[in-house]
BAMAR-304061 format. One record per residue (C-alpha): residue number from 1; x, y, z. Coordinates in steps of 0.05 Angstrom, whole numbers, plus 32768, in hexadecimal, padded with zeros to 4 digits. Each point is the difference from the previous one (the first is absolute). Layout:
residues N
<r pos="NUM" x="X" y="Y" z="Z"/>
...
END
This chain:
residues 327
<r pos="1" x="7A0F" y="7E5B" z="7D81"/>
<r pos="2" x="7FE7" y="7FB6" z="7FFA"/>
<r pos="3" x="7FB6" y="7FF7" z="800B"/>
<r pos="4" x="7FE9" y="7FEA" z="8044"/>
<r pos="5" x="8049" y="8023" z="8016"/>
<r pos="6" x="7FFD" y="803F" z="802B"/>
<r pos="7" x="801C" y="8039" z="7FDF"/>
<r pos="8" x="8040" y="8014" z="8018"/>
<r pos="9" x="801F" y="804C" z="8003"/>
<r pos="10" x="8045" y="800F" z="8010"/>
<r pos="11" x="8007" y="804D" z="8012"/>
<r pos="12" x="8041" y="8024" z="7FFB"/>
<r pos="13" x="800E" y="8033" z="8034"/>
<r pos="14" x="8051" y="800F" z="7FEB"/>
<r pos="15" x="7FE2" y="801D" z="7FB6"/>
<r pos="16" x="8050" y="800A" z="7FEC"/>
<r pos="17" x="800E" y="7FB7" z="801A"/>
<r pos="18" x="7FC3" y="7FE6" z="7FD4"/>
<r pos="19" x="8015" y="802B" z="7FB8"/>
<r pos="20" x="804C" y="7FDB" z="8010"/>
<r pos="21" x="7FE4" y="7FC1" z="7FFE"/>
<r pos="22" x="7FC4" y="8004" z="7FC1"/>
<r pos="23" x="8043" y="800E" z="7FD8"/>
<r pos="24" x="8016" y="7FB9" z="7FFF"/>
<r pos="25" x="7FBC" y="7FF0" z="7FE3"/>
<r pos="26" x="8003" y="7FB2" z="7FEE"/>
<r pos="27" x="804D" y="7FF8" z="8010"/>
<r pos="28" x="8021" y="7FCA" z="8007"/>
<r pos="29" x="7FF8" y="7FDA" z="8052"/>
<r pos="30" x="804C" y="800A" z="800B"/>
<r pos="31" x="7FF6" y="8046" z="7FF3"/>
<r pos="32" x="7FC0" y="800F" z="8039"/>
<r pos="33" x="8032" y="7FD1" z="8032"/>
<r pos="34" x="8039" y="802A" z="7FF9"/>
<r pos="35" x="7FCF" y="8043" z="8000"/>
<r pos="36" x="7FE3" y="7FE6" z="804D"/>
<r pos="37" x="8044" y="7FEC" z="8015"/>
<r pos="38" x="8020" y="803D" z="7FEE"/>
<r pos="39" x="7FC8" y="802D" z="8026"/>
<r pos="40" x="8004" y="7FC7" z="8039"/>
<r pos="41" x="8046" y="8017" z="8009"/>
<r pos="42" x="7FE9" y="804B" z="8009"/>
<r pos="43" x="7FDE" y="7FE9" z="8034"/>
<r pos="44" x="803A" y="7FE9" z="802D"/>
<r pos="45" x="8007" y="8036" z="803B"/>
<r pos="46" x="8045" y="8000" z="8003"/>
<r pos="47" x="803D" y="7FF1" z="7FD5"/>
<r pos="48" x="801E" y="7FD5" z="802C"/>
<r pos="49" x="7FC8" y="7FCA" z="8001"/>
<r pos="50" x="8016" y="7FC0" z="7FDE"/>
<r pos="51" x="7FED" y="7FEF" z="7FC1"/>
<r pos="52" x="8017" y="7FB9" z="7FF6"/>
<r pos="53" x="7FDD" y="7FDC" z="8039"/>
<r pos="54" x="7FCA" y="7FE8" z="7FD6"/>
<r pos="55" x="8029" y="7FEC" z="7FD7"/>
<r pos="56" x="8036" y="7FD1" z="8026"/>
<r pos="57" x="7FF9" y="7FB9" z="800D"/>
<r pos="58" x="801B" y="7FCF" z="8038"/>
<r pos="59" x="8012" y="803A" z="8035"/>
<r pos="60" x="7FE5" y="8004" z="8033"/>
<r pos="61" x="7FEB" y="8046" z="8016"/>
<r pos="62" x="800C" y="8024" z="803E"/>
<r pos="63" x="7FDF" y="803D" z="801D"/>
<r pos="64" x="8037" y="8025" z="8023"/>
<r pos="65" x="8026" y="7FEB" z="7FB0"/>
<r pos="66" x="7FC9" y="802C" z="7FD9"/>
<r pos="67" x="7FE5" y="803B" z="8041"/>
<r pos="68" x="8046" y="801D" z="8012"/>
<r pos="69" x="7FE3" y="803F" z="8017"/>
<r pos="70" x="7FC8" y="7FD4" z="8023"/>
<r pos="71" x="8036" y="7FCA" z="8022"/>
<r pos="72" x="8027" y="8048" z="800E"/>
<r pos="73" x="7FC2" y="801E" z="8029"/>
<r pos="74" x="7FFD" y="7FBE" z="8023"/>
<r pos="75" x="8042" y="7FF0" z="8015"/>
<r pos="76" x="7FFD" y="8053" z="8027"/>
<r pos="77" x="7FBE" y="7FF1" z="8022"/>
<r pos="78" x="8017" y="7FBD" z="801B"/>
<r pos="79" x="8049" y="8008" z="8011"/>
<r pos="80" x="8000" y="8045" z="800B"/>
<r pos="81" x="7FBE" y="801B" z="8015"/>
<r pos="82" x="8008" y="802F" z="7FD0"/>
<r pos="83" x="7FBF" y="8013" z="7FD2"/>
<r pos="84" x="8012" y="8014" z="7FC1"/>
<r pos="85" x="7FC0" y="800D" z="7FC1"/>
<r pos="86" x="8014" y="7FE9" z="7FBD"/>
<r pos="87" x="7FF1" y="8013" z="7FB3"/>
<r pos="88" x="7FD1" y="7FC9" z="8004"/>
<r pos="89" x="7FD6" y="8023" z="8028"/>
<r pos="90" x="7FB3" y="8020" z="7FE3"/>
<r pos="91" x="801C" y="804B" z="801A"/>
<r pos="92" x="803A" y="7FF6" z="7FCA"/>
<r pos="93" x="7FD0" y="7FFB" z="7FCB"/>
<r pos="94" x="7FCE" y="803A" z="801C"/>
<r pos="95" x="8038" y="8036" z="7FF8"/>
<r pos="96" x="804C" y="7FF0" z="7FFB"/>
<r pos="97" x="8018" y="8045" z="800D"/>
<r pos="98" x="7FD7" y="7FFE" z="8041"/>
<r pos="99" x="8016" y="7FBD" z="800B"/>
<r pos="100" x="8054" y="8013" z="8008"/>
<r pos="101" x="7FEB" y="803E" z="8022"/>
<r pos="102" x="7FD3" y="7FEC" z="8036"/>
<r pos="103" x="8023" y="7FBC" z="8019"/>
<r pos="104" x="8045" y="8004" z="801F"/>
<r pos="105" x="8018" y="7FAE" z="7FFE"/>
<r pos="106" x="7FEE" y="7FE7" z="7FBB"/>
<r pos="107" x="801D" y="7FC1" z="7FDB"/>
<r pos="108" x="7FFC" y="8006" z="7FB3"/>
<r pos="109" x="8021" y="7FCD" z="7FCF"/>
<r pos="110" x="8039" y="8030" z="7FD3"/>
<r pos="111" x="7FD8" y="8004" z="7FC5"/>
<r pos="112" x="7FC2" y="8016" z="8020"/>
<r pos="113" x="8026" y="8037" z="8021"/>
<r pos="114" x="8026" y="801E" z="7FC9"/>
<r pos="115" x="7FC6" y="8006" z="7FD1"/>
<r pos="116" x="7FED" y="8039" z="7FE2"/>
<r pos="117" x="7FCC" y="8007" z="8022"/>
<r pos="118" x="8025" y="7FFF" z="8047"/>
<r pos="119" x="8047" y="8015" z="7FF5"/>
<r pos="120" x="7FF2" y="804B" z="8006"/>
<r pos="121" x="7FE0" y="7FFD" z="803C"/>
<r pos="122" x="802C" y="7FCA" z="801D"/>
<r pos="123" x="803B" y="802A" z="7FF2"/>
<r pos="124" x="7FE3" y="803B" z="801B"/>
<r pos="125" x="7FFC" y="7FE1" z="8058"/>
<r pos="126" x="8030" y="7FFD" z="8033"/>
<r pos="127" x="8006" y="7FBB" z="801B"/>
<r pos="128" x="802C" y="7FF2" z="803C"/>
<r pos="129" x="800B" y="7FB0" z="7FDF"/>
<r pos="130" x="8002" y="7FDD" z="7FBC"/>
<r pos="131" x="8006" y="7FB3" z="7FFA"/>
<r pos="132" x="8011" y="7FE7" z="7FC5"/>
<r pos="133" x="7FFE" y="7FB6" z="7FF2"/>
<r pos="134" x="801F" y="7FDC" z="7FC8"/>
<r pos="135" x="802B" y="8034" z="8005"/>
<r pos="136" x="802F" y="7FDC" z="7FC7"/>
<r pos="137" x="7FD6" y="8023" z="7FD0"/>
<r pos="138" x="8012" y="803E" z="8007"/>
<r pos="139" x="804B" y="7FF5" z="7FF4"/>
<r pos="140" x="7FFF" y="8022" z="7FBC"/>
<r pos="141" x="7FF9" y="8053" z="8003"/>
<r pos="142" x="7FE6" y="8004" z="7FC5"/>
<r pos="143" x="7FBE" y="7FDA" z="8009"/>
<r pos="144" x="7FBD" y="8025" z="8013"/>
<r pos="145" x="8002" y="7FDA" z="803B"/>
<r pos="146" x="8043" y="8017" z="8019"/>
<r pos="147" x="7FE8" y="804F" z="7FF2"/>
<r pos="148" x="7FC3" y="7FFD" z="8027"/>
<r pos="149" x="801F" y="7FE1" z="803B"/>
<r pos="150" x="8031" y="8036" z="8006"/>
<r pos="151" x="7FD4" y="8037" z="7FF6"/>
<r pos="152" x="7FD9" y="7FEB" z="8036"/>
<r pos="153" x="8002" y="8034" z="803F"/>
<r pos="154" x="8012" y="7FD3" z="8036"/>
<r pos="155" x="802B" y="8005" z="803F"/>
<r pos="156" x="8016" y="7FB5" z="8001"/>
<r pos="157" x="7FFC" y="7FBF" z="7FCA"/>
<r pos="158" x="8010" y="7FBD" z="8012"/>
<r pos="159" x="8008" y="7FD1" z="7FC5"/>
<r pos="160" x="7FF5" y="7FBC" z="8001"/>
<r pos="161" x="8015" y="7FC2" z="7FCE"/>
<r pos="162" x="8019" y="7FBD" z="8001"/>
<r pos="163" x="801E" y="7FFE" z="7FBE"/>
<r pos="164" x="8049" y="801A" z="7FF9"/>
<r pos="165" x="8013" y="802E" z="7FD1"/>
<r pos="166" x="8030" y="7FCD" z="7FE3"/>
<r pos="167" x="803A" y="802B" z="8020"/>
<r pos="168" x="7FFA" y="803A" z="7FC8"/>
<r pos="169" x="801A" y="8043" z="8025"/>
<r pos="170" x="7FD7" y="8024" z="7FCC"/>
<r pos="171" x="7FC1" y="7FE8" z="8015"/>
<r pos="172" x="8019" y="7FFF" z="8049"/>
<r pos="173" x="800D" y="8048" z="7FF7"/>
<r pos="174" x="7FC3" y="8013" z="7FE9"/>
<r pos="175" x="7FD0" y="7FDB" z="8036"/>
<r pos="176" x="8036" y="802A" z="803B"/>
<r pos="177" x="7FEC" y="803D" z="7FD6"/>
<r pos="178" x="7FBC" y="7FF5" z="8017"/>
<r pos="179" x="801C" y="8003" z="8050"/>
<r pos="180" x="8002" y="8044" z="8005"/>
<r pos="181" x="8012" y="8030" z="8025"/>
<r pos="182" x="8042" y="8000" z="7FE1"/>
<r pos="183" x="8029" y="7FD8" z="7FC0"/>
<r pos="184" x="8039" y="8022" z="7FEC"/>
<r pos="185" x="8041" y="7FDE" z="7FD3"/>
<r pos="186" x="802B" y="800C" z="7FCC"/>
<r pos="187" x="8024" y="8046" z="7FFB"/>
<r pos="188" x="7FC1" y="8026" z="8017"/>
<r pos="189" x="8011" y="7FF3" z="8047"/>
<r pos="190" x="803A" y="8028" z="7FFA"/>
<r pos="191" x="7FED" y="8035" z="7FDD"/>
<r pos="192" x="7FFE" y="802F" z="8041"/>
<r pos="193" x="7FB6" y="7FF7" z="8005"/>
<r pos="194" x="7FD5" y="8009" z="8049"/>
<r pos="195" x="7FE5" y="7FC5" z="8003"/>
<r pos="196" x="7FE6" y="7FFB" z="804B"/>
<r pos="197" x="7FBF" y="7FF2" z="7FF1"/>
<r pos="198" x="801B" y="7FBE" z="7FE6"/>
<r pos="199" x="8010" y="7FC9" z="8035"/>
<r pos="200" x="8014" y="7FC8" z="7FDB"/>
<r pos="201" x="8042" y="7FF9" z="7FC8"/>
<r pos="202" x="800B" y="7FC0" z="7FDA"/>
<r pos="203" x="8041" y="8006" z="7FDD"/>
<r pos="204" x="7FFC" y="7FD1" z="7FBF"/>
<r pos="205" x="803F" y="801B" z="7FDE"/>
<r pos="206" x="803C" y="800B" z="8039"/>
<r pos="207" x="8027" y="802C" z="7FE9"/>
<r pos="208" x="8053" y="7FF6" z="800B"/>
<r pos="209" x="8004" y="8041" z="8025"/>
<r pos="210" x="7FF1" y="7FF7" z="8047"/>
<r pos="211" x="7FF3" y="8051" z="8007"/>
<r pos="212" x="7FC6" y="8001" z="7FC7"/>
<r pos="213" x="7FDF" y="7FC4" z="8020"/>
<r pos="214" x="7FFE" y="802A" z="8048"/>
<r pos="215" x="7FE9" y="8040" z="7FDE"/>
<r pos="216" x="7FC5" y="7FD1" z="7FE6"/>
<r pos="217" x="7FF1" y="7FF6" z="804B"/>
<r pos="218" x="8011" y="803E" z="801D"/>
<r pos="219" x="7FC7" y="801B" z="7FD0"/>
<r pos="220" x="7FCD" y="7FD2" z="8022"/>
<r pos="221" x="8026" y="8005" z="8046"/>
<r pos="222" x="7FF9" y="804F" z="8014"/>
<r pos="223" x="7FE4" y="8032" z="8021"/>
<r pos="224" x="7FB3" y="8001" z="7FFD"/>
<r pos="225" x="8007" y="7FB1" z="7FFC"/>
<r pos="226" x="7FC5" y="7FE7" z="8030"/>
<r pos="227" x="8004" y="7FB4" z="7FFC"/>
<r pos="228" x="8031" y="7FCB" z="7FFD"/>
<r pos="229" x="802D" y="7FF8" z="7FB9"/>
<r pos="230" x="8002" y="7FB7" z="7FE4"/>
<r pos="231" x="8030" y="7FF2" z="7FCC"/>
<r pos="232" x="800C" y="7FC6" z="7FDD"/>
<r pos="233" x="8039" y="7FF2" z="7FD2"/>
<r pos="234" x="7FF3" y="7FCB" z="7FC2"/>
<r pos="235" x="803D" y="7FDD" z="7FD9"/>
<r pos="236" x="800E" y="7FC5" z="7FE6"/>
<r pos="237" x="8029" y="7FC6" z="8028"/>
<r pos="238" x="8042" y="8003" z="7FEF"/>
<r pos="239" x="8004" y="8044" z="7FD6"/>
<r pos="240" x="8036" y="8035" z="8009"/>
<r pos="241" x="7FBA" y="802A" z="802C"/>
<r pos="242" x="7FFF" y="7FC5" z="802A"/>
<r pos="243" x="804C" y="7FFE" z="800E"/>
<r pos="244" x="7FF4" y="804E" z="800F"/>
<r pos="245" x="7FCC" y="8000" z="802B"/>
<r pos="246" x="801B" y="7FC0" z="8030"/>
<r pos="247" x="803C" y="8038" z="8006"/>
<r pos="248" x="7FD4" y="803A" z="8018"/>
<r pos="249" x="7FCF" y="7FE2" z="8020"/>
<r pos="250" x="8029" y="7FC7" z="8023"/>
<r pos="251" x="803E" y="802C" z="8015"/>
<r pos="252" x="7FFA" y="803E" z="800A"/>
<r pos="253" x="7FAE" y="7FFB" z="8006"/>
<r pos="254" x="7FF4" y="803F" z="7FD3"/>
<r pos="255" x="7FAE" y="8003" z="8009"/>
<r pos="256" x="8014" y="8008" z="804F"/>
<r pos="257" x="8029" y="8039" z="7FF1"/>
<r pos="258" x="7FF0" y="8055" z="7FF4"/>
<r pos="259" x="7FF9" y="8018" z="7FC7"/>
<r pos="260" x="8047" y="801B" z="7FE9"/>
<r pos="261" x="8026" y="7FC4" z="8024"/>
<r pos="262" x="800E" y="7FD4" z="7FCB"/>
<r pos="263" x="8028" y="8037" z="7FD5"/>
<r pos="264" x="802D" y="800D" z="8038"/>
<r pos="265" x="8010" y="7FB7" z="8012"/>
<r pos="266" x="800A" y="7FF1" z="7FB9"/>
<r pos="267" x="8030" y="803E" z="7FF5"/>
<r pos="268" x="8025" y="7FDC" z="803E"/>
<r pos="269" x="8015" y="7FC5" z="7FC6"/>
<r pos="270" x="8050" y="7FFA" z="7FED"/>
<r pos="271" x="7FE8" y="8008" z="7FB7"/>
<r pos="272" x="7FEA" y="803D" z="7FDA"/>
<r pos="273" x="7FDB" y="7FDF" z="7FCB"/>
<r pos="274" x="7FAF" y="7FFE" z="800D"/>
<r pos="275" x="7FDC" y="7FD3" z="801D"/>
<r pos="276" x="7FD9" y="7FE4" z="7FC4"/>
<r pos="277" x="8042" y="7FFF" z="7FD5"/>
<r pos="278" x="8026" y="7FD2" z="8038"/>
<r pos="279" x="7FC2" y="7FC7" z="8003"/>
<r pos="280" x="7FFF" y="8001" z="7FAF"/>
<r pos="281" x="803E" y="7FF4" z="8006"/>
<r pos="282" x="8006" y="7FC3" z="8031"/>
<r pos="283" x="7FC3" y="7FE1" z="7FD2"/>
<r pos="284" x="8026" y="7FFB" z="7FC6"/>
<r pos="285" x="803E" y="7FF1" z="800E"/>
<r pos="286" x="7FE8" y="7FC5" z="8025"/>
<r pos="287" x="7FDB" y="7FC7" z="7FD5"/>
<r pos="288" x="7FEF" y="7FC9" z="803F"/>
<r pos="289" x="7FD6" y="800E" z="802A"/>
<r pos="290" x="8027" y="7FEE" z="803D"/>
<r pos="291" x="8038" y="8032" z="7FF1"/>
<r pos="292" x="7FCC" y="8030" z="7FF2"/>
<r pos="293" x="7FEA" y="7FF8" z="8043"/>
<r pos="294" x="8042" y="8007" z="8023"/>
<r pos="295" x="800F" y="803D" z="7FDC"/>
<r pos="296" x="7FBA" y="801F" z="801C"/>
<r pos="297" x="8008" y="7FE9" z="8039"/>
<r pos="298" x="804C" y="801F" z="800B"/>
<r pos="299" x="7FE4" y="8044" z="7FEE"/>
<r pos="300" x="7FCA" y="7FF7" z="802D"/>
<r pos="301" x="8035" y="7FF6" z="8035"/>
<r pos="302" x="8022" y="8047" z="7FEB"/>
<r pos="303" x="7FB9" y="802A" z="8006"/>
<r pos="304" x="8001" y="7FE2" z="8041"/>
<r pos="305" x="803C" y="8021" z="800C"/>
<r pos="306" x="7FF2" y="8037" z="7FEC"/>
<r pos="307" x="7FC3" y="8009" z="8018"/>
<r pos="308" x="8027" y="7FF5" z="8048"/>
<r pos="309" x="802A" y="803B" z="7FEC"/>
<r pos="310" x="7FC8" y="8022" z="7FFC"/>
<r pos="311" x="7FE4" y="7FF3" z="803E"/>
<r pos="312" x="8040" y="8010" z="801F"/>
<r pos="313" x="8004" y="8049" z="7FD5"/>
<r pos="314" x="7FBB" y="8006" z="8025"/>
<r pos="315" x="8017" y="7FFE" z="8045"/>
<r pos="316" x="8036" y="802E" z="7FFF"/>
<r pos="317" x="7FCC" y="8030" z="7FDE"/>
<r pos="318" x="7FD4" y="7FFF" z="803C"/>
<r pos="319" x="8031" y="7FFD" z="802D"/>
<r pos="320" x="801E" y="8038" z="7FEB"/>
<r pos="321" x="7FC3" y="802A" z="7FEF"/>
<r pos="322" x="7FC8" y="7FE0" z="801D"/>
<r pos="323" x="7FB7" y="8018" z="7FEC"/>
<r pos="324" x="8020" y="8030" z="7FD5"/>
<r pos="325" x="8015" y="7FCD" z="7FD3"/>
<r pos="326" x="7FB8" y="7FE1" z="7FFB"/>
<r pos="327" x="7FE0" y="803F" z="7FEC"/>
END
């Protein structure tokens, strides 16, 4: 107090906050700026605020750059006519249990959402639509991000990005995981397994018998089956699978045919050997590609065949039993 100064009184209502702070005594400056800075920090309401903005230099800074969620809630009212509340809204902050609850189109950023604070409760509602964006993000399963997105109840996700995945099946695999109703490769397609509930099969390693890659659909593709099957086949250009599949897809279209088809027009071939056995075959004895071709394409030419042998075996089937011979 200096005389002809009015006194001056600083109260202290945080009592906890105040005993912190009398222990740095007559500290060092640098110490009492890092001390503010840190508990300015704790004040940030979410994690996904930007720190460095204060700190940059010759950018220039754009709303709809720093207020995703904000430019998100726009671009829906505008465009869409579509109102949609936010996490930057005062009821958030009132009670965010309430808040997920009691609103049914919300846009959250994904670090506000799986929280600890919201995840629980998040998890635990039905929505009939998720929309990711960035979707890139969650190519990894093993990130927190990935988990909560899949553990959310939902009827349907659509994921959006920009950014390839840099043409990594791994991470392409794990953001059609996310697609469900339905993923199913490797051997546990085939395993015998009812699998109606499941719509979609994306086969990532064809395997060289025909008959295993049908009982992978005919597990999707029976009765109780309520919607349409998709199923998509992946291989690399040029591989003995791609050679394969241009033979069973291109002649004797085996995804148009019944279930138990392809085994009979195969067992219609001159040679006794198996399938998988006769393609190996024709891929290494041939080292150009050309000849490799040919040879692919020759066999092709005898499933035809066969397959027309079939067709013909058919006929006199039905002709000579009729319906009998369908039941």
């Amino acid at each position: 107090r200096r005389t002809g100064k009015p006194a001056v009184r600083f109260t202290f209502i945080n009592e906890p906050l105040f005993a912190e702070m009398s222990r740095f005594g007559d500290g060092p400056p640098r110490a009492w700026q890092l001390w503010v800075e840190y508990h300015r920090i704790r004040l940030i309401r979410e994690f996904d605020e930007l720190l460095c903005l204060a700190h940059l230099r010759n950018i220039d800074q754009y709303w709809y750059q720093i207020e995703t969620v904000s430019q998100w809630q726009e671009e829906l009212e505008t465009k869409f006519g579509v109102d949609f509340i936010t996490t930057e809204d005062p009821s958030y902050r009132e009670g965010a249990e309430d808040f997920w609850l009691r609103h049914d189109r919300i846009i959250a950023s994904l670090h506000t959402a799986k929280s600890r604070k919201n995840i629980d409760t998040i998890t635990s509602i039905d929505y009939d639509l998720v929309i990711v964006d960035e979707a890139h993000g969650l190519r990894n399963r093993r990130t927190a991000s990935y988990r909560f997105v899949n553990e959310i109840r939902k009827k349907f996700i659509l994921l959006l990005s920009a950014t390839p995945v840099q043409n990594n099946l791994l991470e392409l695999y794990n953001l059609i995981t996310l697609l469900k109703p339905g993923l199913l490769s490797t051997e546990t397609g085939s395993e015998g397994r009812n699998l109606q509930f499941c719509n979609i099969l994306i086969n990532y390693d064809i395997p060289w018998n025909p008959m295993r890659l049908e009982q992978r659909i005919g597990n999707l593709h029976r009765i109780g089956q309520r919607r349409d099957v998709f199923v998509f086949n992946l291989c690399l250009a040029g591989s003995i699978e791609d050679h394969m599949m241009r033979i069973l897809d291109e002649k004797i279209h085996m995804f148009e045919l019944v279930v138990g088809e392809i085994d009979t027009i195969l067992g219609n071939l001159d040679s006794e050997r198996e399938f998988g056995s006769v393609i190996l075959e024709m891929w290494v004895r041939e080292d150009d590609e050309e000849k490799r071709r040919a040879s692919f394409e020759r066999f092709g030419e005898e499933i035809i065949a066969a397959g027309k042998n079939y067709e013909k075996t058919r006929e006199q089937d039905n002709a000579l039993f009729g319906e009998d011979y369908e039941v």
